[in-house]
N, C-alpha and C positions, 0 to 999 in steps of 0.2 A: 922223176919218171916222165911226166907230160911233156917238159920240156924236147926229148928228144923225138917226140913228132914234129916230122913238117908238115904231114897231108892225113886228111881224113881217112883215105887207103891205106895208110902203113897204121894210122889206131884200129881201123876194122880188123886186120890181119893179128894183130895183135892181141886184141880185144877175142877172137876166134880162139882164138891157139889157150889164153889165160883162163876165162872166162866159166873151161868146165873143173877149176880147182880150187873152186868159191864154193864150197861145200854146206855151210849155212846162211841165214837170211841178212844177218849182220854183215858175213864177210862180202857177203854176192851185193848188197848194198852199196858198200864201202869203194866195190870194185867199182861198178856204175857210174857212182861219185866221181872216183880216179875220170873215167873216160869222159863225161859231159864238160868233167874241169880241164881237160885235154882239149875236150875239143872248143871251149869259150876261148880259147889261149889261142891257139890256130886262129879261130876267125876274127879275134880284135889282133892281130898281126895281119892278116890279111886286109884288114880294113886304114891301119896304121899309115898303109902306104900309099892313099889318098888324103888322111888326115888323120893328124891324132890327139883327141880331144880331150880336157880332164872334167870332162861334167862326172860326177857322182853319178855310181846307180846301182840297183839290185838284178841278175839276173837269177829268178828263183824258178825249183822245178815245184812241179801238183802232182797228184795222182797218185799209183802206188810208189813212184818217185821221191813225192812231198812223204809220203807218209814212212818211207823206207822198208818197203813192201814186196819191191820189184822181184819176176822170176826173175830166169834164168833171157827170158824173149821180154819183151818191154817198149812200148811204143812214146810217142812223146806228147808231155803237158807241161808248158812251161810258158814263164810271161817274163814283161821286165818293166821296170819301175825305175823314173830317172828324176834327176831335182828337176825342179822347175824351173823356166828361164827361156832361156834362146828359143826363139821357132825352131834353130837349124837343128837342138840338138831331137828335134822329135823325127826329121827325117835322117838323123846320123842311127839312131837307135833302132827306126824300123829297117833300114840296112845291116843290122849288129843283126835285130833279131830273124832278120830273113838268112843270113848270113849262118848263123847258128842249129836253126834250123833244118837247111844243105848236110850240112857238116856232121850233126846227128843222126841225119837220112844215111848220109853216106858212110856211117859209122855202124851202121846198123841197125837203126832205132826206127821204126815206120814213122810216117807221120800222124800226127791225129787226125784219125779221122772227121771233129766236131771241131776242127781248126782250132783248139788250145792249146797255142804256143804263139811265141814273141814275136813271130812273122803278120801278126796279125793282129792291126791296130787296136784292139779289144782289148788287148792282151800287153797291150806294150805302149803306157803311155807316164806322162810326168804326176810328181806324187798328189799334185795340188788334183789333175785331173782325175786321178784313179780315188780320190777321198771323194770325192765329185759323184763316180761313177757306182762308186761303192753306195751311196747313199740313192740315187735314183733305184738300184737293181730293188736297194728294199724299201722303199717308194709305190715300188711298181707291183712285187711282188708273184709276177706273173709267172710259171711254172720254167721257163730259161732265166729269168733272173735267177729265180730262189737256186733252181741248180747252179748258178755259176757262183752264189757263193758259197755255197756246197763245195765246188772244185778249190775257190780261193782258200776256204781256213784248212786249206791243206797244204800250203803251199809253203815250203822251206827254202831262204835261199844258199844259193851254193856260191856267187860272187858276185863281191860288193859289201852293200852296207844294208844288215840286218833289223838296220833299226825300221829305214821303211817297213818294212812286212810288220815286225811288231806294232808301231800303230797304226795302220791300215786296220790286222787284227782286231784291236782294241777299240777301234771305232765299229765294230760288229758288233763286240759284246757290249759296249756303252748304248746305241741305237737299242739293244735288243732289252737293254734292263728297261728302257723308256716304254718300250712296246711289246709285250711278253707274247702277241700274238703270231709276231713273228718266229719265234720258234715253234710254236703250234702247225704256221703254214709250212716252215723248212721239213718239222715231222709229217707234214699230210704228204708231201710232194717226193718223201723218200722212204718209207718204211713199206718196201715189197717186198716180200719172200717166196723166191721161186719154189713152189708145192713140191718137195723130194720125198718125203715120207707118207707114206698111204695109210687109211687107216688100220689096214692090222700089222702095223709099226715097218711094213716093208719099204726098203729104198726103192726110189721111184728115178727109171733111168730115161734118157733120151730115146722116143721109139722111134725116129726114123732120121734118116740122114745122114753125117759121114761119122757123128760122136754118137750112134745107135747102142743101145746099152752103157753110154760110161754116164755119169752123174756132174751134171754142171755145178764146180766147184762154187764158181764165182758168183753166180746170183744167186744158189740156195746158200751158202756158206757167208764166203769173203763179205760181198761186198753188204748182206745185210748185218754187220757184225761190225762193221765199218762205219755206216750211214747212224746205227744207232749211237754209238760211240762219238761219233763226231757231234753230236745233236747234245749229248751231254757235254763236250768238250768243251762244245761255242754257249753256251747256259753259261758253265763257271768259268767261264777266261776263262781254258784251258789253255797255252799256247803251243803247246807238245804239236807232233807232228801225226807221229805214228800209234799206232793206236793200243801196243801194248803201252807205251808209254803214256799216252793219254789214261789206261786204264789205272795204271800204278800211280800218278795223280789223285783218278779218282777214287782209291782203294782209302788212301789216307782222309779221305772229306766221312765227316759225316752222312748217314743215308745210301750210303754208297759201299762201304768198306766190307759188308758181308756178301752183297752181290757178286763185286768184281772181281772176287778169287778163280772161280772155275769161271765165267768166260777170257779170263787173262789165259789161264791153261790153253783153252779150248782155241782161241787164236793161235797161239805159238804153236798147236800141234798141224794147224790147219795149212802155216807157212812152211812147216816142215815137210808135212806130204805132199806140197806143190813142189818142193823140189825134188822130191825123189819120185816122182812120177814124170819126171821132164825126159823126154825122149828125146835124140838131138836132130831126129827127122821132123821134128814138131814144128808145127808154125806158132806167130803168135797165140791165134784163136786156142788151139790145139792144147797150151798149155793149160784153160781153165777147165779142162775136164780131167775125169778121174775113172782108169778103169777098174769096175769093182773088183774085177776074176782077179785083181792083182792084191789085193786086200785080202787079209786073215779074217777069221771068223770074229777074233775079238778087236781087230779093227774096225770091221763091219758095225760094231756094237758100240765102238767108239765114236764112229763116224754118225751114227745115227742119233747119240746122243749130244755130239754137237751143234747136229742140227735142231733138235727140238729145244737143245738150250736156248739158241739164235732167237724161234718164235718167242720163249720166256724174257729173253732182254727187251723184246722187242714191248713188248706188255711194259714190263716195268720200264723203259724209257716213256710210255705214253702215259702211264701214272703219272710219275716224276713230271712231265711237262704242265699235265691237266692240273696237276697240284699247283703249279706257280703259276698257270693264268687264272684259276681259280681265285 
């Protein structure tokens, strides 16, 4: 299929027209995939015909991306990771990853806004130096380190060789069995939950602005369901990506397996009604809210009890942590 693009414009067009008959999280994932790997293939052809180099390497994506997450709109987090060796190949790479980048844009992927992706040296270097960098960030420990590796053990690649990410990974969870406090600081620096529920159990909406009355999915929901989950993942070398799947991991460990049942539910149901509330006038922003008048009454009741579960994980991931630096 990828093969018969030649230009980032004829995948957009493409990617338009297919896009809205990805009906669940897995298929509308899967499609994504199709397109990023469309368009990695375009830009080392385009790059080909100045040079064509066989250094090894991983171009892997983050975010709801890495985690296979993504709506239906989806912006870009992606790095890349190359053997070590030649100077040239660090300037051939930051060319791949600028290159890739374009190509994403013009495919219809915003760019990040917190510049995570492979255009940017941060984000795109040889494995010896990202084991390097990796080790400084938690060194350092500072509130953008510990986020950035936040964003990294989320990061799945999509071409190349998997093995880099795996022990990149692994050198996370090995530092962190050394130093338990580090997961302490990764829990201080993530575990927010945007206030949706009031205390006499009413949803609490957006009072002003263009999402006035809908309920921000994403920070009372997604992403704190996300951040806790991911905190347990990097605890047990987890190396899963996504975070039902990380859960079904953690279902079978002991300490975990009577937890993880209802927020495994409680996830899938939350991926399911970001996509049936996706409007195709939507921007990206647009998709992370949720109108209530659009929700049933026992939605309403569902919706509410997935959020006060969120705060309950949220508890028990701070248990679980305090308990092993203890």
């Amino acid at each position: 299929m990828e093969s018969s693009f030649n230009s980032y414009q004829s995948l957009k067009k493409w990617k338009e027209e297919q896009i809205i008959y990805r009906y669940d999280t897995s298929a509308l994932n899967e499609f994504h995939d199709l397109i990023m790997n469309a368009v990695i293939s375009i830009a080392l052809e385009r790059l080909k015909i100045e040079r064509s180099p066989s250094w090894k390497f991983a171009w892997f994506t983050m975010g709801s991306g890495g985690r296979m997450e993504q709506g239906f709109l989806s912006d870009q987090d992606h790095g890349l990771v190359f053997e070590p060796g030649e100077a040239e190949a660090e300037a051939y790479f930051l060319q791949l990853g600028e290159e890739i980048s374009k190509g994403l844009h013009a495919a219809g992927y915003p760019y990040c806004e917190g510049n995570v992706m492979s255009s940017n040296p941060l984000w795109c270097k040889s494995l010896s130096k990202w084991k390097r960098q990796i080790q400084a960030w938690m060194q350092e420990e500072s509130l953008q380190t510990i986020r950035n590796l936040h964003i990294f053990y989320d990061s799945r690649v999509l071409a190349g060789q998997e093995e880099y990410i795996g022990e990149l990974k692994s050198s996370i969870h090995t530092n962190i069995q050394k130093s338990p406090h580090l997961l302490t600081r990764m829990m201080e620096t993530s575990m927010h939950i945007k206030k949706s529920v009031g205390p006499f159990g009413q949803l609490l909406t957006e009072e002003k602005g263009s999402h006035q009355g809908e309920l921000d999915l994403k920070y009372a929901a997604f992403i704190p369901y996300v951040n806790a989950v991911r905190i347990l993942a990097v605890k047990e070398g987890i190396l899963e990506t996504s975070t039902i799947a990380r859960m079904g991991k953690l279902k079978k460990m002991n300490g975990y397996d009577e937890e993880m049942g209802k927020y495994e539910s409680n996830f899938a149901a939350l991926l399911k009604w970001r996509l049936q509330s996706y409007r195709q006038t939507d921007t990206y922003d647009d998709t992370h809210y949720i109108q209530l008048k659009s929700l049933s009454k026992s939605e309403r009741n569902e919706l509410k009890n997935i959020l006060k579960d969120g705060k309950k994980l949220h508890q028990f991931v701070i248990r679980a942590i305090e308990k092993g630096a203890g």
